[in-house]
N, C-alpha and C positions, 0 to 999 in steps of 0.2 A: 233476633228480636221478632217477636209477633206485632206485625203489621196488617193492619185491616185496610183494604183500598175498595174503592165503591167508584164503579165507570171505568171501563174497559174498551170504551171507544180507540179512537184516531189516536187522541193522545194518551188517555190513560192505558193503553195498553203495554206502549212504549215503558213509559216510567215504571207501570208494574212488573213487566219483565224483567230491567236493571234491578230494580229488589231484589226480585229472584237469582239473578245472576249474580247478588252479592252475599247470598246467605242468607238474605231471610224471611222468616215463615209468614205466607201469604196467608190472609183470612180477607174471602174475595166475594163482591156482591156485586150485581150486575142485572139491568131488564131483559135482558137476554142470555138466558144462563149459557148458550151456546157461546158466548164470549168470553167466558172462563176458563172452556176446556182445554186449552193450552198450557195454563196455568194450574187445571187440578192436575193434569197427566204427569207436571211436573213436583209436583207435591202439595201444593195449594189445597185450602181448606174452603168448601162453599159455603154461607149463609145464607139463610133464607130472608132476612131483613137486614134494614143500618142496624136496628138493637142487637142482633143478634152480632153483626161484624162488631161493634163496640164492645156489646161483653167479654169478646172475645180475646180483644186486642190489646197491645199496651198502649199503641197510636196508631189514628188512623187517618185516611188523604181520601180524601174524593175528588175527581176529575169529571165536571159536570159541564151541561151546555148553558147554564145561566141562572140566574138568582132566584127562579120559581123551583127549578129541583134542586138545588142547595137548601132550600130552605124546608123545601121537602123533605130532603133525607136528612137534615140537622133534627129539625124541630119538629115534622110531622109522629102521627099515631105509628110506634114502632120505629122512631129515627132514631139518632146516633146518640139525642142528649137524656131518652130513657135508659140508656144502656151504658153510659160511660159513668164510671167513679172516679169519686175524689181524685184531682192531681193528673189526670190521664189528661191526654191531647188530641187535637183535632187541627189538621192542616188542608184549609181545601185549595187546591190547584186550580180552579174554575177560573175562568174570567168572570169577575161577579163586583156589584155593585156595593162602593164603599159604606153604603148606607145600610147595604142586608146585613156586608161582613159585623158593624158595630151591633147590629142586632141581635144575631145569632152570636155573638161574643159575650155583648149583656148577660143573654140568659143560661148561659156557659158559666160566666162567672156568678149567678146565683148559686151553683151547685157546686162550687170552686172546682171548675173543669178548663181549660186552656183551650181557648180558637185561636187560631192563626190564620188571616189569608194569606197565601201564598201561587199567585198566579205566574204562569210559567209563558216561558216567552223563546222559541224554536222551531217552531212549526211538528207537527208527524215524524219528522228524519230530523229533528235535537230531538224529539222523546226515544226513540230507538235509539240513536248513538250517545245520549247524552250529551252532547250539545247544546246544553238547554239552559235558558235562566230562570231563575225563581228569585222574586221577591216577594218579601215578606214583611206583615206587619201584623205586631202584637207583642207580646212579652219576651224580650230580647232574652233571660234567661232561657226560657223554652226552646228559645231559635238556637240557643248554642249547645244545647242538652240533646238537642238533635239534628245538630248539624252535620254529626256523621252518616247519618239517614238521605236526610237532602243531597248532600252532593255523591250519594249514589246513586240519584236519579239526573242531577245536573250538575257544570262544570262552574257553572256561577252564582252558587247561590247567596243571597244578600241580604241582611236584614236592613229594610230603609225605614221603619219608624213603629209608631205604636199602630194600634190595629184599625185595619182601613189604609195603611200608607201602600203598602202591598197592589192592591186593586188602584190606587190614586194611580201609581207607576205605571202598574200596566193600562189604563187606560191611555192616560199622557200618551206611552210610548204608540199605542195603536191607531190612536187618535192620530197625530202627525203623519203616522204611517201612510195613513189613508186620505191624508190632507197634499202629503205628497204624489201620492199616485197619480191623485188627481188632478196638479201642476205638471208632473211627466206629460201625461196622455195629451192634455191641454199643447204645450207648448209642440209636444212631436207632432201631433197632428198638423201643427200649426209650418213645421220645420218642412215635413213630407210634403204637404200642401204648397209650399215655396217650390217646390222641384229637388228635394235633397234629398238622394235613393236612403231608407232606413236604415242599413246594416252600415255603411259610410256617417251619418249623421251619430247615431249612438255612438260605435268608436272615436268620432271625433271630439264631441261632448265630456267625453268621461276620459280623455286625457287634462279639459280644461281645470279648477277649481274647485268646481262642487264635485266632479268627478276623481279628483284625486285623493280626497275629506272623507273619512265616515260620518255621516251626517247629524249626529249631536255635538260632535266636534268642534265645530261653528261657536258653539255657546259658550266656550270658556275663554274667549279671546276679550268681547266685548260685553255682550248680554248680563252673564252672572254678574262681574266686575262692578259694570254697571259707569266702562269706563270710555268713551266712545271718542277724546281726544288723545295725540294727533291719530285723522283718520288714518283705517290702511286704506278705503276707496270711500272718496267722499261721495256723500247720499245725492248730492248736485248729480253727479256721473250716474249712480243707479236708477236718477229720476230721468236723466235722457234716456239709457237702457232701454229701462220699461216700457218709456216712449213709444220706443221705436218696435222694441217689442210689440206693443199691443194693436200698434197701425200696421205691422207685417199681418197679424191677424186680422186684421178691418178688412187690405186688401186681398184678402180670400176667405175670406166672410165666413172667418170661425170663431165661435162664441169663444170668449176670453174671459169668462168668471171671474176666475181664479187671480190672471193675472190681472185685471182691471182694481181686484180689490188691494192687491196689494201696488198699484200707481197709486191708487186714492191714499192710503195709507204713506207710503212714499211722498205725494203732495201735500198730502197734513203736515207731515214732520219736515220739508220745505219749507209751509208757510209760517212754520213757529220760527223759522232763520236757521233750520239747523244744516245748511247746504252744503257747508264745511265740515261738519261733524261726521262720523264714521257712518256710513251707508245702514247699519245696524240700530242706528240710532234712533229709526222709526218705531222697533220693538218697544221703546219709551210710550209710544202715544198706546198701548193697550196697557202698559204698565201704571201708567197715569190714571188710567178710567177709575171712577168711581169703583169703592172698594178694595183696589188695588193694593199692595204691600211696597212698595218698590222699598224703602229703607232696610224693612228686614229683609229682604231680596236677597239686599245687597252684602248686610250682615250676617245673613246665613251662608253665603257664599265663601266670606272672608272666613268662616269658621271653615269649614267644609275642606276648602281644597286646601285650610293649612293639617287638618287631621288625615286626607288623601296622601299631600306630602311629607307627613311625617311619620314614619312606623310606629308600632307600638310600642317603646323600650329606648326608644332612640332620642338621643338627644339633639340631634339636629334633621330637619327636612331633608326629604329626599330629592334630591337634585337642586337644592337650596339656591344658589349659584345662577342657573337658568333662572327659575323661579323669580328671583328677587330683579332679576333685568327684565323678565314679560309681565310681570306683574308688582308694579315698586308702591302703588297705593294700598296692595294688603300687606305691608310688610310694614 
């Protein structure tokens, strides 16, 4: 297939490679055409603009640093949507803001042309090994007309909704990311500062709970469900925790953000009486705020993990049996 890719950085370099290494023919645009040379040596075709990579192309990916050059090489003089025809596609890999992607989708579908965002999630080394996630939002049939494509550049690639759900995902997922980090640094600091040598403290932590969990994990027990009696650790016990947590911090006078905000959070959902209720059950008071959806939360959740565990063809759930003992209110 003639594939047009535009950004040849960090990551798009990786992904453009595995195209190549699966057959097929690159039509390659880049601010520095020295970036491509790898890829012409190997047979790759250069352009001198996105119009020209569009004409050229049947579908085409860009791998960009964020919503001003996406929107750039989409929509600007000489971008991808002068040069694409009827029915052709456009899947950009960016990290990019849910609000461009529906933009740049709009004026896509004036011309009945197909955007997808599809943001990837593996760092430099998933783009080189493939390793890497893609999700994607926008028109499911597209995502499956070229899903032989995607998962030559990644091992999971996933369509989660209509367009914009894509970048929603990757944000979420980077957002936490980053929210965690910053609970890590917080709390080690906090651990070293007590007298506990680093490399002993880490090992010890990461045989506990959250160490032994991949960390979205957590969410399908209570949170999705929406279902927070009987506790597995009542919130009473996580609000001493914290406690004690956050005065281990006091007495070595390290700013405790992170975890102060979630005592406070922790004490709200105390002073509603929930002391008995699953430790989890704090996630309620943000679910609660103004705006909030919590009902369909909870509804989309019960749809969800019954189409997870059910194949497609199949007449019965997958691992039905488990299922129906860990979770007996979606059944």
């Amino acid at each position: 297939m003639k594939i047009g890719f535009i950004g040849l950085g960090m990551m798009g370099s990786g992904m453009a490679a595995n195209l190549q290494k699966a057959g097929h023919d690159l039509i390659v645009h880049d601010l520095r055409r020295a970036a491509a040379e790898p890829y012409l040596a190997a047979g790759a075709v250069w352009a001198d603009t996105p119009r020209a990579v569009a004409e050229a192309s049947e579908v085409v990916f860009t791998s960009l640093p964020g919503p001003p050059e996406v929107e750039a090489v989409a929509l600007g003089q000489n971008g991808l949507l002068s040069g694409m025809s009827r029915g052709k596609a456009y899947f950009d890999l960016s990290t990019n803001s849910p609000t461009m992607a529906r933009k740049i989708n709009a004026a896509f579908a004036e011309r009945d042309v197909y955007m997808l965002d599809s943001p990837v999630s593996g760092g430099p080394r998933g783009a080189r090994t493939g390793k890497l996630a893609l999700w994607v939002g926008g028109d499911e049939q597209i995502f499956n007309r070229y899903k032989s494509v995607l998962d030559a550049m990644g091992d999971k690639a996933r369509y989660v909704g209509p367009i914009g759900a894509g970048s929603v995902a990757k944000l979420v997922h980077n957002g936490a990311g980053y929210c965690i980090q910053t609970a890590l640094a917080e709390m080690f600091t906090v651990g070293v500062k007590a007298g506990v040598e680093p490399l002993a403290l880490w090992e010890a932590v990461r045989d506990g709970a959250g160490g032994r969990r991949r960390t979205f994990d957590g969410l399908i027990d209570q949170f999705l469900p929406g279902k927070y009696e009987p506790a597995a650790f009542a919130l009473r016990l996580a609000h001493k925790d914290m406690t004690l947590a956050t005065q281990l911090g006091r007495d070595f006078n390290v700013p405790m953000r992170v975890a102060n905000l979630a005592l406070a959070e922790l004490s709200e959902a105390l002073n509603r009486g929930w002391g008995d209720r699953d430790s989890r059950s704090r996630w309620c008071c943000s679910r609660s705020a103004p705006g909030s959806k919590s009902a369909s939360i909870r509804s989309a959740w019960r749809r969800h993990l019954s189409a997870i565990l059910r194949p497609r063809g199949s007449g019965a759930p997958l691992g039905a049996r488990v299922s129906e003992r860990r979770y007996p209110t979606l059944y």
